[in-house]
TORDO-672489 format. One line per field, with one value per residue (C-alpha): residue number from 1; z negated, y, x. Coordinates in pm, 1 decimal. Layout:
# TORDO-672489
vogu (NUM_...)
z (Z_...)
y (Y_...)
x (X_...)
# end
This chain:
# TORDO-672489
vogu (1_2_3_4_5_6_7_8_9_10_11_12_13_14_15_16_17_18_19_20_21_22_23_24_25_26_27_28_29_30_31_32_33_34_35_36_37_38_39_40_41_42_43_44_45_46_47_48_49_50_51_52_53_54_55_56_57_58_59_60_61_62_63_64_65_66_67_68_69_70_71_72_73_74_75_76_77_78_79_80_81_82_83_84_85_86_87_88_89_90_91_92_93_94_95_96_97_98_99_100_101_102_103_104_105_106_107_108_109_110_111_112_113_114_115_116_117_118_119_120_121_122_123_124_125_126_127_128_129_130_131_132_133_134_135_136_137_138_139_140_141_142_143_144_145_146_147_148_149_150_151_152_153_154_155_156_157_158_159_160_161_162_163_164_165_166_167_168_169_170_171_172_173_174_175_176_177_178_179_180_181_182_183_184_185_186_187_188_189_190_191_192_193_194_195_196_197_198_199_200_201_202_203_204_205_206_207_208_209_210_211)
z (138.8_39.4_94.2_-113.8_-386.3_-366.3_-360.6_-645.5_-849.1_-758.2_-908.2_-1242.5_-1271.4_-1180.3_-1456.0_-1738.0_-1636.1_-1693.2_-1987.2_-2175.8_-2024.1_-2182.9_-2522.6_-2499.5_-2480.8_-2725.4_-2973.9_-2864.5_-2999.6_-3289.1_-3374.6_-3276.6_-3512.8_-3803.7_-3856.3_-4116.9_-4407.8_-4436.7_-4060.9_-4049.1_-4144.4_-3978.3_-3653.9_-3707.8_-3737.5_-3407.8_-3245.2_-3395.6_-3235.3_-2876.8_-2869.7_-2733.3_-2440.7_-2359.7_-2378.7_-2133.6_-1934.0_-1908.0_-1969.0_-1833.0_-2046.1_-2342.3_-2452.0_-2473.6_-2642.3_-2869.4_-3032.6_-3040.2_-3269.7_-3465.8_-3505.7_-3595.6_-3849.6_-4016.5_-4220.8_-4355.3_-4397.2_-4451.5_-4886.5_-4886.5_-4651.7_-4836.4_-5180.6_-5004.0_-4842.7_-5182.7_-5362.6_-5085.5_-5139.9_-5508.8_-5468.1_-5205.9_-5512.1_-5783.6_-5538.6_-5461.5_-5843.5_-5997.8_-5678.5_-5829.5_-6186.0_-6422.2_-6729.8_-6712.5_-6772.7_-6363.9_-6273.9_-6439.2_-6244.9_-5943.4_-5991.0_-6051.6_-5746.0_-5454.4_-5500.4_-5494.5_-5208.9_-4992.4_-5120.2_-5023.1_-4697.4_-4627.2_-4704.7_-4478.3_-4203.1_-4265.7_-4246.3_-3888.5_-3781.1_-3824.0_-3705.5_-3365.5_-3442.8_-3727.9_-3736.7_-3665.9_-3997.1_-4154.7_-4502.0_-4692.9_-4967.0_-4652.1_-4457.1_-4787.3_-4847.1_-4461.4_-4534.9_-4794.9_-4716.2_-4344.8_-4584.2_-4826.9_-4526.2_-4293.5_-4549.3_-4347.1_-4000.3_-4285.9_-4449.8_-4091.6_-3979.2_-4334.4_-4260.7_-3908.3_-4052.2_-4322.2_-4049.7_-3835.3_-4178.5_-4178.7_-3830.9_-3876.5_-4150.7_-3960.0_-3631.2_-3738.6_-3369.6_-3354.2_-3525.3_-3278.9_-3029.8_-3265.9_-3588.6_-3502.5_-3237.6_-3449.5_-3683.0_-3424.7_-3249.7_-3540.2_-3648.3_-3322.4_-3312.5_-3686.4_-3533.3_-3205.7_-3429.4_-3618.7_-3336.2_-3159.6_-3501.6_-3515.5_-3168.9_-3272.1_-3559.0_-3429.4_-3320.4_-2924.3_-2855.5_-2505.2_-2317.6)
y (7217.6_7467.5_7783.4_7627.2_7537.2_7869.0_8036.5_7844.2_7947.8_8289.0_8287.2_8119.0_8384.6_8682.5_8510.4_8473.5_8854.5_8946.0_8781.9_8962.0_9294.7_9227.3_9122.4_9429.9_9671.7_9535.0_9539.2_9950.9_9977.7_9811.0_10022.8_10328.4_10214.3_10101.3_10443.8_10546.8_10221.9_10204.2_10070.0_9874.8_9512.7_9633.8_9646.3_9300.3_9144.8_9307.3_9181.4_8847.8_8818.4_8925.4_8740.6_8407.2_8634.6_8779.1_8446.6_8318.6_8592.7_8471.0_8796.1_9165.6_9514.3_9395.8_9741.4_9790.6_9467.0_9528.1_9804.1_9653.0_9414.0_9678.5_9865.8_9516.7_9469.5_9787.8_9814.7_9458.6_9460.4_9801.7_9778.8_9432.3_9493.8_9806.6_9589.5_9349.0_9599.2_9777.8_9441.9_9299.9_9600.4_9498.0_9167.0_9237.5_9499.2_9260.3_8957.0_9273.7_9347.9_9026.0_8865.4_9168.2_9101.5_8956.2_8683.0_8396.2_8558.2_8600.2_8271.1_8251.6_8532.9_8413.7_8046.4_8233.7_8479.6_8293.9_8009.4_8300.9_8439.7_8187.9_8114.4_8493.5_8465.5_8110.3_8253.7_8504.7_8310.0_8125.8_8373.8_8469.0_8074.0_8114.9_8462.0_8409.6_8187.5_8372.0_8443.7_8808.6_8837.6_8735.3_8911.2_8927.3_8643.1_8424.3_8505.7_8413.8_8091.8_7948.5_8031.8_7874.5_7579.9_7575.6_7570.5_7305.2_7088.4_7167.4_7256.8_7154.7_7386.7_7634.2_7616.0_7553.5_7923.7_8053.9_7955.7_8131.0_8410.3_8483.1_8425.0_8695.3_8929.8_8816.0_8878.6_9247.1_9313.9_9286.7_9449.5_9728.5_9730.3_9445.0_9576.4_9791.7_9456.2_9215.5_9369.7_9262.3_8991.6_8805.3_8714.8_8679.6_8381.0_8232.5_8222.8_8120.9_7820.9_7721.1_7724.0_7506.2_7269.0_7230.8_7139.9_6927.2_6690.9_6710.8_6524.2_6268.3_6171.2_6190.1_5823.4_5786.2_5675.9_5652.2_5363.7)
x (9965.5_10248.9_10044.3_9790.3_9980.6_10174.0_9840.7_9746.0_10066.0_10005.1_9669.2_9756.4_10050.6_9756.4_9546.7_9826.2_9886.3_9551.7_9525.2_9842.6_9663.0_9392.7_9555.9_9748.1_9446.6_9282.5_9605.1_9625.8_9222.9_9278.6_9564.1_9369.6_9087.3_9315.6_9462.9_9181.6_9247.4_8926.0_8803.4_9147.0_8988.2_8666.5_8862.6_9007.2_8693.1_8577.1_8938.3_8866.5_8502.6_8634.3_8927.6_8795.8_8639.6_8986.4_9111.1_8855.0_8855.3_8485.3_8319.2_8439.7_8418.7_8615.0_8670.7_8306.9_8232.8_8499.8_8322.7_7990.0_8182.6_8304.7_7967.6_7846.8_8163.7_8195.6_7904.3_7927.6_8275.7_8455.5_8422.5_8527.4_8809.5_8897.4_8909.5_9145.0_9372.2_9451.6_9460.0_9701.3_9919.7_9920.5_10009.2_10305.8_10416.2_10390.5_10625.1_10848.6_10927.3_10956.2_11163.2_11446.8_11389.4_11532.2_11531.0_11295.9_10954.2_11018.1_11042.9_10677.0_10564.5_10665.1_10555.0_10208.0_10236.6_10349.9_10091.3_9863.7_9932.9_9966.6_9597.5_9459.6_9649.3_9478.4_9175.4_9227.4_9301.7_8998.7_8774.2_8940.2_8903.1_8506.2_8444.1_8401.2_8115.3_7959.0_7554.6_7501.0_7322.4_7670.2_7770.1_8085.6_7944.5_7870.0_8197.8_8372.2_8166.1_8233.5_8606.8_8637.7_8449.0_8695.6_9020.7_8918.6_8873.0_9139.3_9438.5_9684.4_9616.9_9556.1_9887.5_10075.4_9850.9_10009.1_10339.1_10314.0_10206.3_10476.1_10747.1_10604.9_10598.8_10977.8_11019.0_10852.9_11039.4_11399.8_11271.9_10939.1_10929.4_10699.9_10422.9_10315.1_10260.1_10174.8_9993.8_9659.4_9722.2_9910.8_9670.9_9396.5_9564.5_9669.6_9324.9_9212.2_9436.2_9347.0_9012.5_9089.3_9320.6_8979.1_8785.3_9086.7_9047.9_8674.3_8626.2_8905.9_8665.2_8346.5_8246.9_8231.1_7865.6_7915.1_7777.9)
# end
């Protein structure tokens, strides 16, 4: 009984080691890929799509499935995700600026900006909550409509994935260090678990027609 259960151990350590591996490799690609601004959101997309499989560790060659997903995501997605890269870079100006001015024209600004933001970076998440499960025919008006449909329903996973999300901006901010680990994995499982939190609450209130 001992050896078994040490074997067993042993195995679940092997698999949670596998796991991080795999995590790892796939944060080094998207890195790679994200160097040119234009493939960066492209290459989220693709990390988005895989992650459940590297999760699972139900299906092998996640490098090479990873870049079918990006084949598949930068044509759809590279204009849109170039749009929201320079507008996010706007927006983080813009909270930078008036968060060190002065007089009460800021407090206006502010009251309009954070709201804001937290609403782009919901959105966000939303759209990495239902990527994984995104038709192949998928385009940036239907991403956008499924997102937005996901946060008006589940606000409050939404807002907890936002809230996650800021704190590991924080977090980056005090040690730069980080960003090389968690830049793209980061949002990935927070999106993932917006998107299991979804489907934890969706079998709670579907009726149990069991006999």
């Amino acid at each position: 009984m001992s050896e078994t259960g040490g074997a067993g151990r042993t195995n679940a350590v092997l698999s949670k080691l596998s796991v991080i591996g795999d995590l790892l490799m796939l944060q080094i690609v998207f890195l790679v890929l994200s160097i040119g601004i234009v493939t960066l959101y492209p290459a989220a997309f693709a990390f988005q799509r895989v992650l459940p499989d590297a999760l699972s560790q139900d299906h092998p060659q996640l490098l090479r499935r990873f870049f079918k997903q990006f084949r598949w995501a930068f044509p759809r997605f590279w204009l849109s995700g170039l749009a929201l890269y320079f507008g996010s870079i706007a927006l983080a100006f813009g909270l930078l600026f008036w968060a060190n001015a002065n007089g009460p024209i800021r407090i206006v600004a502010l009251v309009i900006l954070v709201p804001l933001t937290g609403m782009i970076v919901g959105l966000y998440l939303s759209a990495l909550a239902v990527l994984p499960g995104a038709p192949a025919d998928s385009t940036p008006k239907s991403l956008f409509r499924e997102a937005n449909l996901f946060l008006l329903r589940r606000s409050l996973s939404v807002a907890g994935g936002v809230i996650a999300l800021l704190t590991w901006f924080a977090l980056v901010s005090q040690l730069p260090t980080l960003f090389a680990v968690g830049s793209g994995l980061v949002p990935a499982l927070i999106g993932y678990w917006i998107s299991r939190t979804r489907n934890v609450r969706e079998k709670k209130d579907s009726p149990d027609v069991s006999i």
